[in-house]
N, C-alpha and C positions, 0 to 999 in steps of 0.2 A: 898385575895392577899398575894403576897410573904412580911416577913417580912423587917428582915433588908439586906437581900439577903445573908449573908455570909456563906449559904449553908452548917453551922456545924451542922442542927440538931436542932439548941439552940432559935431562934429568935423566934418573937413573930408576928405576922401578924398587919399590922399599922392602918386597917382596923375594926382589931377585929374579922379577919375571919377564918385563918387557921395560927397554928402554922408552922415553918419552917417543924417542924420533922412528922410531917402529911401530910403536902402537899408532902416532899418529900417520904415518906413510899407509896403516892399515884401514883405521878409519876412515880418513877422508875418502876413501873410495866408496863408502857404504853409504846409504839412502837417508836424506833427511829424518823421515818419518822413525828410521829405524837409531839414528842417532838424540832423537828426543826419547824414544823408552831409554837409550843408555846412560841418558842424564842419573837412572835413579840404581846404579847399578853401586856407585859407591859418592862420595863428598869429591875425591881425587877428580874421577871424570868428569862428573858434572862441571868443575871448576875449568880442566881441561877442555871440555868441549865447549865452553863459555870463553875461551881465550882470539882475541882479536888474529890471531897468530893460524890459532887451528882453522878459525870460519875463512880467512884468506888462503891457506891450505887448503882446504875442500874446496872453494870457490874455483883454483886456480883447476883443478882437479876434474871438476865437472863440466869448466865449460869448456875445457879440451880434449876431454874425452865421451861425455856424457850429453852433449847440447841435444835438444826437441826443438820442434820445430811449433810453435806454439798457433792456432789458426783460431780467428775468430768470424764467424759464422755470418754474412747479411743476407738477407735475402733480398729478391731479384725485383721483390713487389715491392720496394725501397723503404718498407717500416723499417726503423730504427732496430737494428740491433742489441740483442738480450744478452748480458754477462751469463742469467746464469742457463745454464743447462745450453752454452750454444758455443763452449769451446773444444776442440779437441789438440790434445799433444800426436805428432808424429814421433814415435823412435826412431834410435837410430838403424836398425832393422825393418824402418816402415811400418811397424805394427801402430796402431789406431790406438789411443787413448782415451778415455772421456773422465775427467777428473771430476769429483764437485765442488767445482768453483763455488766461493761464498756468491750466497744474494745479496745484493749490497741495496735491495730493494728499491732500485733504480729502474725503472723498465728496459729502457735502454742505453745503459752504460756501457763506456767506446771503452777499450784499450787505448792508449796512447803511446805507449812506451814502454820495452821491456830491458831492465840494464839490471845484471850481476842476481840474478833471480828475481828482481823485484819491480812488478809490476806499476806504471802510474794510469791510472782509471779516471776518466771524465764522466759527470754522471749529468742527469737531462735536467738537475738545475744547478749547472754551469760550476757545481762543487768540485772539488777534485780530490784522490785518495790515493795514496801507497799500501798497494797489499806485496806481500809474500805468501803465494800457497803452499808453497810449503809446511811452514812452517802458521800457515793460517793468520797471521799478524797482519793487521789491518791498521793504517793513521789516516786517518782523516784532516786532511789540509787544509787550516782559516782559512776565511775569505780573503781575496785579492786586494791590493788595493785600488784596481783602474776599476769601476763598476761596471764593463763591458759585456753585453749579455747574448750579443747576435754574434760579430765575428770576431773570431781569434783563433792561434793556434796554439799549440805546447809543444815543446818538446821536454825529456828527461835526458839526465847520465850523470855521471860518476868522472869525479877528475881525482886522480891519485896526487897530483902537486897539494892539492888541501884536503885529500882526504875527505872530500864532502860529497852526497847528492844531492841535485838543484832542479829543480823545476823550472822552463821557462815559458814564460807566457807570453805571446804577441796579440796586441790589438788591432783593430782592424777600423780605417771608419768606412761609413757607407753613404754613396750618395746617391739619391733617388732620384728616378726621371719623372715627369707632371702627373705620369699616373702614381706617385707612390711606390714604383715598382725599384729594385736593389739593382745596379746598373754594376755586372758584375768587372767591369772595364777600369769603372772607380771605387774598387775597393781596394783600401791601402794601407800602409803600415800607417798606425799614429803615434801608440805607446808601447813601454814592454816593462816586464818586472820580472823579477827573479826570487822563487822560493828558495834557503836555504836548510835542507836536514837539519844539520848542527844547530842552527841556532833557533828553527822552528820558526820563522817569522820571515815576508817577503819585502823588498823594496825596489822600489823605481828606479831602472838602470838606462842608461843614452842609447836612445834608438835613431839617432839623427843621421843617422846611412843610410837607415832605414825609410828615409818616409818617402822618397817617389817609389816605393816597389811593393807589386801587389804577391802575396805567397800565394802559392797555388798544392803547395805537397804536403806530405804528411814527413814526421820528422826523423832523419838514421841519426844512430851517437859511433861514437869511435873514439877511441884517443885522446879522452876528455873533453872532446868537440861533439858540440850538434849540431846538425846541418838541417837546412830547407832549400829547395827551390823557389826561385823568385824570377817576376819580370818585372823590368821597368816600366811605370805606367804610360810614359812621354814617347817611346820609342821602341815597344815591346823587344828590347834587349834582355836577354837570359842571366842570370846568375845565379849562383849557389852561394846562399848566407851561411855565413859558420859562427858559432860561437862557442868560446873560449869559454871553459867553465871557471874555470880557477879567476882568471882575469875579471869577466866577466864583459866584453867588449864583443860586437858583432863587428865581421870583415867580411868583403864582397869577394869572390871567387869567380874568374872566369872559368867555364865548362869547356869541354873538350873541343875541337877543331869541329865544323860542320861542311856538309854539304849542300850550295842551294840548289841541288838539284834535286833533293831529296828531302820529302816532310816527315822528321823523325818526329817520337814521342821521348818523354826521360822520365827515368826514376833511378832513386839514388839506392844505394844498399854497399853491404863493406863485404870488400874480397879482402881473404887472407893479414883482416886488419887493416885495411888500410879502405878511405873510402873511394866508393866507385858508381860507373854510372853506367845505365842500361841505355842505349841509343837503340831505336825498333822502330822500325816500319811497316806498312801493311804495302803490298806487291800487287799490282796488278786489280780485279775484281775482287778483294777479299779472297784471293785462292793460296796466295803462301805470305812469306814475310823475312825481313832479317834484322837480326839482334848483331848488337856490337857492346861490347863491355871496355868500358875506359875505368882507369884508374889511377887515381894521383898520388903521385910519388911523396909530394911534400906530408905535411903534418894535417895542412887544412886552414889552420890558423892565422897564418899570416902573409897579405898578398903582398908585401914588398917583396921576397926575392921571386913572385911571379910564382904562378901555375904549371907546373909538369903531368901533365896526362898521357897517359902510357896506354896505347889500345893492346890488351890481352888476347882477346881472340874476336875474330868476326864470324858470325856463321847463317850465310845463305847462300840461293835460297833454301826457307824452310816451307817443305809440303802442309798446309793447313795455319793456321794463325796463332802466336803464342802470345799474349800479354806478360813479360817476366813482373816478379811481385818482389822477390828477394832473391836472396843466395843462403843456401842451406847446406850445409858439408862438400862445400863447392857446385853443387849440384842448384840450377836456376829453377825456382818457385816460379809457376807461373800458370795462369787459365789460358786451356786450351778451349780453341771457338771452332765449331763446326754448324754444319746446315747453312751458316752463312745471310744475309738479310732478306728475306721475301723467301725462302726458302718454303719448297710448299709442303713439305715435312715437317712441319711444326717451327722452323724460325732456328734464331740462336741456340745451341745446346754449349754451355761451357762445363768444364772439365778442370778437376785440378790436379796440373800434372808437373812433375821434375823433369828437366831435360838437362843431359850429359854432353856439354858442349865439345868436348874431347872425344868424344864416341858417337855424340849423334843421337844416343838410345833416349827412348820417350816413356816413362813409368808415369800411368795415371794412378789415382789416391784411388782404391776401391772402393771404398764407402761413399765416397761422393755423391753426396745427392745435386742433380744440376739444376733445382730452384734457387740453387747459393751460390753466393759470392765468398772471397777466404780475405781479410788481412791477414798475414802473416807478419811475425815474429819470433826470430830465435830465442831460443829459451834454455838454462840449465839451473836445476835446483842449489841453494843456497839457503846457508844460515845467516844473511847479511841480515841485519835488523832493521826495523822501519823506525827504533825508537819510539819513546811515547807511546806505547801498541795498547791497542784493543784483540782478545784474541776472538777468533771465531771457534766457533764449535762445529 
């Protein structure tokens, strides 16, 4: 039995049976689902397993040994995307998951963000929600304050200097050519606000860096930083926006060294903790390609002492075309394309497959169906809370 429950590690079992810091070294390794029947096993555990101490123990536990690779599902005929019944987990064995994700009775609700287990969901009226499926905990997020209803982005994460997670929100405005049409050239930062956990309420934070630069990415967190890609709208100059969660300040980032001899593509994603950036190209007639991984030394956060970007590996060429999406146990997430365009075999066929930079070797996802597209995000289950919860059934 649990000792004195206060879940530091320290207590002594009343029984004589197991120390605090052994039962919990044992727990945290055991499966959400299976740590909630333990809730009712005695008052002791319950109390224990409810301790801020243990859920950061398990946390620390899963997402270094346990992490999924969490995929959500688009299809190729560009309807919006279904939360439910359209995600699957990868193990870390490769074996195929299919959870049942709650309905959050959205037709087509986006993932947005996956930090410390806890999912942030964009739903198709512009609402937004913090789930855990794990543990099935659902918050539903007030309304914003910007009333911004066409363009914007979000990012999530988690900053340990406060102990908080934040939602960020970027505005976008839009300006139209005489036919009415969205002139994607001029769409730009205007405002941004910031949700925070703790205190349950958002407000309007200085996007004034911000407003000649139009985003173009979806958002990685890291180190208490969230990141996006951006271009300048006056001189299509590149930069990577970061923001400081704790702070709460956005800082421009120059990206890695380029080549003008070469028209790369970028997306960001974190190696080994620290973030980084896919540099790809396509070779030739669509027949191969090559990917470069940079990565920045610093924190992210602050461009006075300047940008260090360290290129890890380069690897081409590669035979056939890879789109990288993330990094998954080191291992690059990415659609592979074959048949190639005009191809008289049916056209594009995409594939979703890891490839072992180090080795070369190409694992496609078996189940793959190739009418889909994959977002990816890493994933490892946790008892973090969303606070204020609704549970799902």
């Amino acid at each position: 039995m649990v000792g004195n429950g206060n879940g530091n590690g320290n207590g002594n079992s009343k029984d004589g049976f197991l120390p605090d810091d052994v039962l919990i070294n044992i727990l945290k390794r055991v499966l959400v689902k299976s740590l909630i029947r333990f809730k009712c096993v005695s008052k002791d555990w319950l109390n224990l397993l409810q301790t801020p101490y243990f859920t950061e123990q398990h946390l620390h536990h899963s997402s270094h040994n346990s992490t999924f690779l969490l995929l959500q599902r688009i299809p190729h005929s560009f309807h919006r995307p279904s939360l439910t019944a359209s995600e699957c987990l990868i193990g870390p064995d490769f074996t195929v998951h299919h959870p049942q994700f709650i309905d959050f009775t959205s037709p087509d609700a986006m993932i947005v963000g996956s930090c410390n287990g806890l999912l942030c969901v964009r739903h198709s009226n512009y609402k937004l929600s913090l789930f855990n499926p794990a543990t099935r905990q659902i918050r539903h997020i007030p309304e914003t304050l910007i009333h911004v209803k066409s363009c914007y982005y979000v990012g999530f994460g988690f900053s340990p200097v406060v102990n908080d997670y934040k939602i960020v929100r970027i505005s976008l405005s839009e300006l139209n050519d005489e036919d009415g049409i969205v002139v994607l050239d001029n769409v730009r930062v205007n405002r941004a606000e910031v949700y925070s956990l703790r205190t349950g309420s958002w407000k309007e934070i200085d996007a004034l860096v911000l407003q000649s630069l139009g985003l173009w990415s979806n958002s990685v967190t890291n180190n208490g930083a969230i990141f996006w890609q951006a271009t300048m709208t006056e001189s299509d100059h590149e930069f990577v926006i970061s923001f400081d969660i704790a702070e709460e300040v956005f800082t421009l980032l120059e990206g890695p060294p380029t080549s003008p001899a070469i028209c790369y593509s970028h997306v960001l994603a974190v190696h080994n903790d620290k973030l980084a950036m896919f540099r790809y190209a396509v070779i030739g007639n669509y027949e191969s390609c090559s990917i470069d991984l940079w990565v920045l030394e610093n924190n992210g956060t602050c461009a006075v002492a300047g940008e260090s970007w360290i290129k890890m590996y380069s690897v081409r060429p590669l035979s056939g075309i890879l789109y990288p999406l993330s990094i998954w146990r080191d291992l690059i997430v990415c659609w592979e394309e074959s048949g190639g365009y005009g191809d008289e075999h049916g056209g594009v066929k995409i594939a979703l497959s890891f490839f072992n930079p180090y080795s070369n070797e190409l694992k496609k996802l078996p189940s793959h169906r190739e009418e889909y597209s994959y977002a990816s995000f890493n994933y490892a289950q946790s008892l973090v809370s969303v606070g204020n919860v609704h549970h799902e059934q």
